[in-house]
C-alpha positions in Angstrom: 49.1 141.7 112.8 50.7 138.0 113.7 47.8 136.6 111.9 48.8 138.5 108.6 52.8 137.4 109.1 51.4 133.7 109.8 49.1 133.9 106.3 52.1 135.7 104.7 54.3 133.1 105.5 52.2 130.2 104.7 51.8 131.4 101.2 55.3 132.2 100.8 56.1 128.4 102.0 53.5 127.3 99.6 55.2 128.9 96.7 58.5 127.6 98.1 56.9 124.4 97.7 55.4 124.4 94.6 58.8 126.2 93.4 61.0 123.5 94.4 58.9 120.5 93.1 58.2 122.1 89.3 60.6 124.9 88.9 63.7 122.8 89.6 62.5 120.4 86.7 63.0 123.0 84.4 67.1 123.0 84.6 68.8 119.9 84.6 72.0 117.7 83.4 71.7 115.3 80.6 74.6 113.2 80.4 75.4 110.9 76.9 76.8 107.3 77.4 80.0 107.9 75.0 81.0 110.5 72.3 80.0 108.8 69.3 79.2 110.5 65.5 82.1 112.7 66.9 83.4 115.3 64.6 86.9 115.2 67.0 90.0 113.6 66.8 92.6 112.8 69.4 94.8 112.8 66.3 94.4 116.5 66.2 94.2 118.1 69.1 95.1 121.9 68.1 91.6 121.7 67.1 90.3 121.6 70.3 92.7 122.1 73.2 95.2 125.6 72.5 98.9 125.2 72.1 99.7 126.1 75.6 97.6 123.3 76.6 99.2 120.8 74.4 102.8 122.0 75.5 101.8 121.3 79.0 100.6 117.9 78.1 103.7 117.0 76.2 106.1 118.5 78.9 104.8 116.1 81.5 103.8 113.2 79.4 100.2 113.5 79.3 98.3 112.0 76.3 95.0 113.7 75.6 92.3 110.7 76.2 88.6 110.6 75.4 87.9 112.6 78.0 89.6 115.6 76.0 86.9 115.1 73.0 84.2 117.7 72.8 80.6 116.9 73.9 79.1 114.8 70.7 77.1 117.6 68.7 75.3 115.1 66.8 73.8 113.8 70.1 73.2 117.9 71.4 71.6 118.5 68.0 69.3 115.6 68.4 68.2 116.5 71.8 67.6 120.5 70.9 65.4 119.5 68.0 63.1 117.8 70.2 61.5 121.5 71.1 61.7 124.3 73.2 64.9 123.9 74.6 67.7 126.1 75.8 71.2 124.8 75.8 72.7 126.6 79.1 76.3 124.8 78.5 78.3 121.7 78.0 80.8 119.9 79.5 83.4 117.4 78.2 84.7 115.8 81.1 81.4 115.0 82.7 80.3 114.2 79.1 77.0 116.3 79.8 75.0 119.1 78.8 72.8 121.4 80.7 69.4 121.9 79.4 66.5 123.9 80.4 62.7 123.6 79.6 59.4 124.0 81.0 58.0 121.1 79.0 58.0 117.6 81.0 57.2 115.7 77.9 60.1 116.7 76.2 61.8 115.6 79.3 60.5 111.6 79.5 61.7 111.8 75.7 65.0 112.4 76.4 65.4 109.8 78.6 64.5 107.3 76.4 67.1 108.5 74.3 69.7 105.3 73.3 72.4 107.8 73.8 71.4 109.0 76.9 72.8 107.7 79.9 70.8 109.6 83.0 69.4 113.2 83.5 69.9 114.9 87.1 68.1 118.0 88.2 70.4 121.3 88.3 68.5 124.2 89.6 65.3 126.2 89.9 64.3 128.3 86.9 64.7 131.3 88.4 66.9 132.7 92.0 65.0 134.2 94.2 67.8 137.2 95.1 68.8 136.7 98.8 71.4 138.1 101.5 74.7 136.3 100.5 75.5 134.0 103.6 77.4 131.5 102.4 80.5 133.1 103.3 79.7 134.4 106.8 82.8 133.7 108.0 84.3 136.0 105.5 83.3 139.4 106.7 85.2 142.0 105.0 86.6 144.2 107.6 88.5 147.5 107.4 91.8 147.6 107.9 93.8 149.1 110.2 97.7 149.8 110.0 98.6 151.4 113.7 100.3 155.0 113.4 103.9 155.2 112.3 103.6 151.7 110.5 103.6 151.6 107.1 104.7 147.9 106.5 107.7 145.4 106.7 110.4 145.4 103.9 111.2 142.1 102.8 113.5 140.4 100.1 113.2 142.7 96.8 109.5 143.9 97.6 107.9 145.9 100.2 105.2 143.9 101.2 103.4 146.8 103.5 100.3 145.3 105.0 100.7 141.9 103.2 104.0 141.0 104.9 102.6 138.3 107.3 100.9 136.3 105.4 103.8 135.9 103.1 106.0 135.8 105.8 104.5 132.9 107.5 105.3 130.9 104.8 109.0 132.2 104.0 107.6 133.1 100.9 109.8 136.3 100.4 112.3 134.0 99.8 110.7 132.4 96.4 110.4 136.1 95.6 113.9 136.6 96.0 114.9 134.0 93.6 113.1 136.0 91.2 110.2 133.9 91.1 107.1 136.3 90.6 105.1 134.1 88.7 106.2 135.7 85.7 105.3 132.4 82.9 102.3 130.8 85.3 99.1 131.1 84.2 96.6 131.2 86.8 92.5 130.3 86.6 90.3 132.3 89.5 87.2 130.1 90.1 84.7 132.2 92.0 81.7 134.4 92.2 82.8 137.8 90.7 85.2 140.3 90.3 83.6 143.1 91.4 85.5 146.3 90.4 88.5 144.5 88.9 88.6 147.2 86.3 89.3 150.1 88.2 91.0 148.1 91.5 94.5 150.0 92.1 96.2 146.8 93.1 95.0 144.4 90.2 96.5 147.8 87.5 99.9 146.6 87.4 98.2 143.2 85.7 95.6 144.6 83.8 97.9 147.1 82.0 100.2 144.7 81.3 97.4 142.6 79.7 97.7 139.9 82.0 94.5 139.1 82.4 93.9 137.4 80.0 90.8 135.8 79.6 87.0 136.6 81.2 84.3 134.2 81.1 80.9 134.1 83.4 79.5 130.5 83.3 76.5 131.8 85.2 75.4 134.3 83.0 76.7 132.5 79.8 78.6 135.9 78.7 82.3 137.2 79.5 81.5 140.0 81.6 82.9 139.5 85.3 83.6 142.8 86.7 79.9 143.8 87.7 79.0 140.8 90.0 79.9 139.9 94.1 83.3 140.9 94.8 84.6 137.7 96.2 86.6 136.9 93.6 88.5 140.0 93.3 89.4 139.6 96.9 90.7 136.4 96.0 92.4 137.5 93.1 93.6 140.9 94.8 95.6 137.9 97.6 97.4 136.3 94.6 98.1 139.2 91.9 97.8 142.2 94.2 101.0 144.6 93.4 101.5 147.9 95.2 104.9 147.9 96.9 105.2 149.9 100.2 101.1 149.2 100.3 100.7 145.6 99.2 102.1 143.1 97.4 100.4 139.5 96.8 102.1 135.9 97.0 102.3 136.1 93.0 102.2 139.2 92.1 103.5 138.8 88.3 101.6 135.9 87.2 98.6 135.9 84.6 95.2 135.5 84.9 92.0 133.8 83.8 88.8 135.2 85.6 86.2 132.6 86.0 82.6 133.3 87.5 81.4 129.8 88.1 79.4 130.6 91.6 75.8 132.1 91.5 76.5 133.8 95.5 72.8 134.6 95.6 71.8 130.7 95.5 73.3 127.3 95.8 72.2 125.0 92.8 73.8 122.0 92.1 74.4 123.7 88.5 76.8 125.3 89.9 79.7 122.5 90.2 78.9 121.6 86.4 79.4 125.4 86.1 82.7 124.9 88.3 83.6 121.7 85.8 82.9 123.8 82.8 85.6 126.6 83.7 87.8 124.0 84.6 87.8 122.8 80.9 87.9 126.1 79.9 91.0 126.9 81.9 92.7 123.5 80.7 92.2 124.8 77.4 93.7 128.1 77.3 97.1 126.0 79.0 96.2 127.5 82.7 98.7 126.3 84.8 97.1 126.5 88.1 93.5 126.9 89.5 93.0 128.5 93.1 89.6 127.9 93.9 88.0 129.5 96.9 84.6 127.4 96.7 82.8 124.7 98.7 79.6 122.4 98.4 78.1 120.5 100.7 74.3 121.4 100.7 72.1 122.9 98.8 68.8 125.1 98.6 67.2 122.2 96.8 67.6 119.5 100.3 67.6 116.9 97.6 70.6 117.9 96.3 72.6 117.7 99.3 75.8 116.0 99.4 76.3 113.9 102.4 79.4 113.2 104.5 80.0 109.7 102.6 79.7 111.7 99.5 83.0 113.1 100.6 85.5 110.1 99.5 87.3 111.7 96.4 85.0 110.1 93.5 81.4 111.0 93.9 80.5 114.8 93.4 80.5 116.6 90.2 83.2 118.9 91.0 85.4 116.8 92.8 86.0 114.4 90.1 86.4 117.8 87.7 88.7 118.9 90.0 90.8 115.7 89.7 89.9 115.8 86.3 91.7 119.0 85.9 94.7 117.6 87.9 95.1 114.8 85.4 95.6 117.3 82.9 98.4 118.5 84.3 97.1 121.6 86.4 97.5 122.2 89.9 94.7 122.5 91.4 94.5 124.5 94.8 90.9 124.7 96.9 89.6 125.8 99.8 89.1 123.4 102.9 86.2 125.2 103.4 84.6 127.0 106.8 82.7 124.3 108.9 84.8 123.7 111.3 82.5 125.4 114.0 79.3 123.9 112.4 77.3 120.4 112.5 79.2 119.4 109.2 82.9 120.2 110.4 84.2 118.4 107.3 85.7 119.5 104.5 83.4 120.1 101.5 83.9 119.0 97.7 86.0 119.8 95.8 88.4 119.8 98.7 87.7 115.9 99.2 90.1 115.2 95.8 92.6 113.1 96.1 94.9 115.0 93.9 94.5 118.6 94.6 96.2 120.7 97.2 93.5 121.7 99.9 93.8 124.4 102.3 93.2 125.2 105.9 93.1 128.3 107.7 95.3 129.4 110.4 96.1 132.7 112.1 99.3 134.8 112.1 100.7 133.0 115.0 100.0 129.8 113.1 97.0 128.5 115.3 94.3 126.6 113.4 91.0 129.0 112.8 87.8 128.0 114.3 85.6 127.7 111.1 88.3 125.9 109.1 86.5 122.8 108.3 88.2 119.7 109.3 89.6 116.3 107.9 89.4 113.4 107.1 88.0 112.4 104.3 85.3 109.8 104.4 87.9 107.3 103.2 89.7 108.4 105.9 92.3 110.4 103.7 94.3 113.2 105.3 92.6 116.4 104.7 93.5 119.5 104.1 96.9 119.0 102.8 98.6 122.1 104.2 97.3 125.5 106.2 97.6 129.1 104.9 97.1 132.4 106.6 93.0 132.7 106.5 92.8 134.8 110.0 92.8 138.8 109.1 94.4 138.1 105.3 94.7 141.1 104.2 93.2 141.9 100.5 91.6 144.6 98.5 88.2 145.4 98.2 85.5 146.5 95.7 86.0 150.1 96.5 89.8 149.9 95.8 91.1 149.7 99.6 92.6 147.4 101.8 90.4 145.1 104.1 91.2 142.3 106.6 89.0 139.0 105.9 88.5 135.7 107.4 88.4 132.2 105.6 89.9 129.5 103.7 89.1 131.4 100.9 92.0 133.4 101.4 94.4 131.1 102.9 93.6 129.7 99.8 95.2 132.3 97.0 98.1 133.1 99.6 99.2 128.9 98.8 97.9 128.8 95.4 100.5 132.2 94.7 103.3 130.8 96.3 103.0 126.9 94.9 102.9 128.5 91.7 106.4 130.5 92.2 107.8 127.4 93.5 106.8 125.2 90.6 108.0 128.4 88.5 112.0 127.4 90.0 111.2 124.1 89.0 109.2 123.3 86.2 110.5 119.7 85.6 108.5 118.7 88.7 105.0 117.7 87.8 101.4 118.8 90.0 101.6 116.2 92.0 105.0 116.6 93.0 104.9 120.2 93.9 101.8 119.0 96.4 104.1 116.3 97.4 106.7 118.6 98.2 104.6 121.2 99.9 103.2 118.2 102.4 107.0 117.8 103.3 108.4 121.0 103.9 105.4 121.6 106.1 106.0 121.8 109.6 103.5 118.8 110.8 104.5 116.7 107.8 105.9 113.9 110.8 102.4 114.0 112.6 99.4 115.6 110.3 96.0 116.1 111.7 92.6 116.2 111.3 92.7 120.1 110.9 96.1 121.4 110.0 97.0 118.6 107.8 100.5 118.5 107.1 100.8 121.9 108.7 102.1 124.9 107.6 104.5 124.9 104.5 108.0 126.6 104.3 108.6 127.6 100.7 112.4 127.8 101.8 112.8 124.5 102.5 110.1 123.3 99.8 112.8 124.7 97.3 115.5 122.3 99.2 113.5 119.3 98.9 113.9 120.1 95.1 117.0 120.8 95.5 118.2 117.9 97.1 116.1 115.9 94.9 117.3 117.3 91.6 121.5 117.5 92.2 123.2 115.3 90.6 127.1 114.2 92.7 129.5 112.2 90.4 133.0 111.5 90.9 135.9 109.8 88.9 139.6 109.4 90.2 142.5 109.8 87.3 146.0 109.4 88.2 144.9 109.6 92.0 143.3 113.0 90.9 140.0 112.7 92.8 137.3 114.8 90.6 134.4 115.5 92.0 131.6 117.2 89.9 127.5 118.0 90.7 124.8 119.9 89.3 122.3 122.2 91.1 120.3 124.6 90.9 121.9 128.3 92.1 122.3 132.1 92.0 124.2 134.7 93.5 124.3 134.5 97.1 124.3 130.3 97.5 127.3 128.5 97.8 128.6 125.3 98.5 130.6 123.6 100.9 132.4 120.2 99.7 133.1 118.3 103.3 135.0 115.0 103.7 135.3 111.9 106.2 137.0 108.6 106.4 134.5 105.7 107.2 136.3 105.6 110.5 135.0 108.9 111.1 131.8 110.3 112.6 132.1 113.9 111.6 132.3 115.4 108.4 135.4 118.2 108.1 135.2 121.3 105.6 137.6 121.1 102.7 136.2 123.7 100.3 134.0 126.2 99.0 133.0 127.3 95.5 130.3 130.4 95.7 127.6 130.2 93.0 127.5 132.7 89.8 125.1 134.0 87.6 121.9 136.3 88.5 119.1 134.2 87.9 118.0 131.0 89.6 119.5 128.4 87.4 121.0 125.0 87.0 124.8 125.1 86.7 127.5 122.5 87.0 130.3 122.5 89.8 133.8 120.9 89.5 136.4 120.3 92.8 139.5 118.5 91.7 141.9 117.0 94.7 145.0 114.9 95.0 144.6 112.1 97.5 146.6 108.9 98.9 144.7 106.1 99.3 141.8 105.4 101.6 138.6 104.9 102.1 136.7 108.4 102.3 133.0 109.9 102.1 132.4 113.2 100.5 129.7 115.6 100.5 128.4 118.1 99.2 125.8 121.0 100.8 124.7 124.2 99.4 123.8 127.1 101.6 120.7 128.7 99.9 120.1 131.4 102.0 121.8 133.6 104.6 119.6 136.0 104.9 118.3 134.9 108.1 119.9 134.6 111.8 121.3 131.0 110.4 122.0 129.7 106.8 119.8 127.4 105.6 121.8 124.5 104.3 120.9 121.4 102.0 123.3 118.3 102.5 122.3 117.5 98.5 124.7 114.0 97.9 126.9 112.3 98.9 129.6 109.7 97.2 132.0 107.1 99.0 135.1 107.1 97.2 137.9 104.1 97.4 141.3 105.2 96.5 144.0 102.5 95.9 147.0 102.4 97.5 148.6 102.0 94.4 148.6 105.8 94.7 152.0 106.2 96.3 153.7 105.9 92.7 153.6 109.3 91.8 156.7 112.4 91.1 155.5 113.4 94.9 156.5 110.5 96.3 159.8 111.9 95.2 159.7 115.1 97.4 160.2 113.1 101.2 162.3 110.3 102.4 161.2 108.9 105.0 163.3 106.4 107.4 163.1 104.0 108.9 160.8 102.2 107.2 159.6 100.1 109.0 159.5 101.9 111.9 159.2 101.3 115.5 159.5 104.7 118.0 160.1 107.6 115.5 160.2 108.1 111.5 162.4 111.0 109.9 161.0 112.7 107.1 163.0 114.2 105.0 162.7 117.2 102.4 164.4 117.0 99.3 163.4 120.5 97.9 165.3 123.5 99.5 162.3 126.4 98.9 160.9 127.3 102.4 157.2 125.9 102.6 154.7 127.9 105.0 151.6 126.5 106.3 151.9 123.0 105.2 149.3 120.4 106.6 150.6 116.8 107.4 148.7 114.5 108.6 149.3 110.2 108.9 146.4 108.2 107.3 145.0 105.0 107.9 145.0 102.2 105.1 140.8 102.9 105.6 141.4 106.6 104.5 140.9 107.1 108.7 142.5 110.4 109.9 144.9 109.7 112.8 147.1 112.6 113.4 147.5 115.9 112.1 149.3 118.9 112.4 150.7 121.8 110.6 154.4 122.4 109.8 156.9 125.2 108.2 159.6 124.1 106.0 162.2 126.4 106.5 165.1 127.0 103.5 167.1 124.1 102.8 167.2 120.8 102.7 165.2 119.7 106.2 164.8 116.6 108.3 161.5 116.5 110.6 161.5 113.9 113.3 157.6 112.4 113.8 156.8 110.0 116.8 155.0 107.1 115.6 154.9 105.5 119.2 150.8 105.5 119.5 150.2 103.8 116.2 149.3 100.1 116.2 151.2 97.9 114.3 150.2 98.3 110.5 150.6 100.3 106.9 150.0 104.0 106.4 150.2 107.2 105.0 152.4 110.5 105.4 150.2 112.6 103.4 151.7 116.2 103.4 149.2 119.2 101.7 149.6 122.4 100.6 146.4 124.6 100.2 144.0 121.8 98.6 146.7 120.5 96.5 149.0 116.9 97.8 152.3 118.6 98.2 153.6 114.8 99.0 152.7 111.8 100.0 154.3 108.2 101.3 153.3 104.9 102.6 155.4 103.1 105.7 154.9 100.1 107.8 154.8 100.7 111.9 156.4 97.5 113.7 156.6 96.4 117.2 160.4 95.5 116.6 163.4 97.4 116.3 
């Protein structure tokens, strides 16, 4: 019996063998040394890249390059002619096609080709079906909501199960501001979307013909829905929409499905495959790819990537994936899960130096075991931020909820919620919303090897571009202080306009103005005040949420404002007489308008704008003479500045002396 097993698996490594030394020649990678006898021009790109595409481009100041230019067909033409020869794909960015034949000969001709650059093996001929362990840190689990629990309301959706992982991240509030996703365009890189067709929580999308696109890169047709389910778990994280059940972290965005993982094998093909959607997805005008995939070996040992491989610029799909990211797209990907294994480091394309990669943590924020670990081999911080990847809750193939482990779905939970954010503020580009993400995350001080930047707070992610896109101007007319700003607002924000002398170390509130309108917009703010002269700093904060225990408040400008003493001259002055001026031990104000006067606010200024007394006073009927001690000021000019409300109700200047 062990002498039969022994033969039995001698024969099978045999085959093996002989399999991995021929039947990997028969697929490889032929890439051209330029475009030339192209029939393309980047003088008309509507005739290869889609409108979309081209508006994202010109929105962010992105001129399509060579890189945009189709694969020469004058050079594939050249090569199919040479025989037997199946044309598997082609891609544009790489500036390579994927061939397959069983004929060497044909083989050594090509790569004598003058056109031809190098040819790199891809993959076996055929896969040898196996278990799918590649993601063995993603078992699918049941899930299980205890009795009497069916969820957490939050903001305008109830989230059921899904409330923690988009409560980790503060996401509700994005949702809030009505941003659902509603104009992003998403592209799902993955391995299948098994059962998409019939899933309950993907209907709300599919009926309203948001997915919009289908394309298997493995199979070379556009049928997704029949192979591993991985992707629809993915998906189901990002577009999942079933409110007292589940809702996902960008539930009204749409969709391009992408199949660009064989799960039963691992081929190097596979991140030409990966580079390939990408193009396809830059085409169409996607606006962001979420990629739960990884590479780092392979079943072919000669195609394994090493750690030094893992500096940004040397694998296929890492320089697609900042390909891509040129373009214009955000590109999100997975950290990947070898944290608890020999490699530990992340895996391409998470090594890209311009896409947002993600960690795993669990709901109490503590980093995952298997979430693989930065940095990259040039030492660059990696991952970039940490999503919920510890019990995620997603849907299944069978149409049910499950609990999964992974970066894969920490993965979708970011991708969702960057792509509401950069919904609120499309001016920024891709690189700033990653920007931006690294800084409203909570380790953004002190990143690590694992958590990165740390976990992101989309609340104060939409401060950060806040703060960074108000505009706080002022002018001063007739010693009419103006002040005016522009932010972005909507019901339930407001502002708060505080004030200080230079003398001063604390700011004092002087007004508010409450935002209007029901969507999230940019709208422009006016506060008008009388002042005497001085020396004063104003700011301006807006509170953009109270929903929790404590407003959240942005301090978004502020402006120093100089007003001249020449000020005095006005009709107010008119209003008090004040003797004697100069003054010693106490000055007499007094009124020259008989209407009684409630509530007025007097205060003495410093010729700096410093604050030095204040108090209130009532006017009664009449004409009215107020005595004021002026004993504790140093010798020097100043200010009687009397208010009513926010308005000067009069103001004068006198000289303190240290003589009678």
């Amino acid at each position: 019996m062990y002498l039969r097993y022994i033969n039995t698996f001698i024969l099978t490594f045999i085959s093996l063998f002989i399999c991995e030394n021929v039947c990997a020649q028969t697929k490889r990678i032929v890439y051209f040394k330029d475009k030339g006898n192209n029939s393309y021009s980047l003088s008309s790109p509507s005739a290869f890249l889609s409108d979309r595409a081209i508006a994202r481009r010109n929105k962010y100041g992105i001129k399509p390059d060579s890189s945009d230019l189709p694969v020469s067909v004058f050079y594939t033409d050249s090569l199919l002619r040479l025989g037997n020869i199946r044309l598997l794909g082609s891609s544009k960015w790489m500036n390579a096609i994927v061939m397959q034949t069983d004929d060497s000969e044909i083989w050594n001709r090509i790569r004598n080709l003058t056109f031809v650059q190098k040819v790199e093996d891809a993959a076996l001929r055929t896969t040898n079906k196996k278990s799918n362990d590649k993601w063995q840190q993603e078992l699918i689990q049941p899930l299980v909501i205890p009795t009497g629990r069916s969820g957490t309301v939050s903001g305008n959706f109830e989230y059921g199960a899904g409330a923690t992982q988009i409560n980790l991240h503060n996401g509700s509030f994005l949702h809030r501001l009505g941003a659902t996703g509603t104009p992003m365009l998403f592209s799902v890189m993955d391995a299948g979307y098994n059962g998409y067709l019939v899933n309950p929580f993907i209907d709300t999308a599919r009926v309203q013909n948001r997915i919009i696109a289908t394309r298997d890169f493995v199979s070379g047709d556009n049928n997704v829905n029949e192979d591993n389910q991985h992707g629809l778990n993915c998906l189901s994280v990002i577009a999942g929409y079933k409110p007292g059940n589940f809702v996902g972290s960008c539930p009204g965005a749409s969709f391009i499905l992408l199949r660009t993982e064989d799960a039963a094998s691992e081929y190097l093909i596979e991140e030409i495959n990966w580079a390939m959607g990408a193009e396809y997805a830059d085409s169409c005008g996607a606006d962001v790819i979420s990629s739960s995939l990884s590479y780092t070996t392979f079943d072919l040992p000669a195609q394994d990537h090493r750690y030094s491989d893992m500096n940004g610029n040397t694998t296929i799909i890492t320089r697609a994936a900042d390909l891509a990211a040129k373009k214009g797209m955000l590109v999100v990907t997975s950290a990947g899960n070898d944290g608890g294994s020999a490699w530990k480091f992340v895996g391409a394309p998470a090594d890209a130096d311009s896409v947002l990669t993600v960690g795993a943590v669990n709901a109490s924020g503590i980093i995952a075991g298997f979430s693989s670990f930065g940095p990259t081999a040039d030492l660059r911080i990696k991952p970039d931020v940490v999503g919920m990847g510890v019990s995620t809750v997603l849907s299944n193939a069978g149409g049910g909820l499950s609990q999964a482990s992974g970066t894969s779905f920490s993965t979708p939970v970011i991708a969702g919620l960057a792509g509401c954010l950069w919904q609120l503020f499309p001016e920024e580009n891709n690189i700033q919303i990653i920007k931006t993400l690294h800084e409203a995350s909570d380790r953004y001080q002190n990143p690590n090897q694992q958590y990165g930047y740390g976990i992101p707070d989309m609340r104060k992610a939409v401060g950060i571009l806040l703060k960074k896109q108000a505009v706080l101007t002022s002018s001063l007319s007739d010693c009419k202080l103006s002040l005016s700003w522009t932010s972005k607002d909507m019901n339930g924000m407001h502002y708060l306009i505080e004030r200080k002398s230079i003398s001063e170390s604390n700011y004092k509130l002087i007004h508010e103005v409450n935002a209007t309108g029901t969507s999230f917009m940019q709208r422009n703010y006016t506060y008008n005040e009388d002042q005497p002269g001085g020396n004063f700093i104003y700011r301006v904060s807006q509170v953009i949420d109270t929903a929790g225990l404590a407003a959240f408040t942005i301090a978004l400008d502020s402006i120093s404002v100089v007003i001249s003493s020449l000020c005095k001259d006005t009709e107010r002055d008119n209003v008090i007489n004040i003797y004697p001026n100069p003054v010693n031990d106490q000055l007499r104000l007094k009124f020259n308008r008989v209407e009684p006067e409630n509530n007025l606010s007097l205060r003495i200024v410093g010729i700096n704008g410093e604050s030095i007394f204040e108090k209130t006073i009532a006017k009664p009927a009449g004409f009215y003479s107020l005595p004021l001690s002026v004993l504790h000021l140093q010798s020097g000019l100043y200010y009687i500045e009397i208010k009513k409300g926010n308005k000067l109700y009069a103001s004068k200047k006198f000289i303190k002396s240290d003589k009678d």
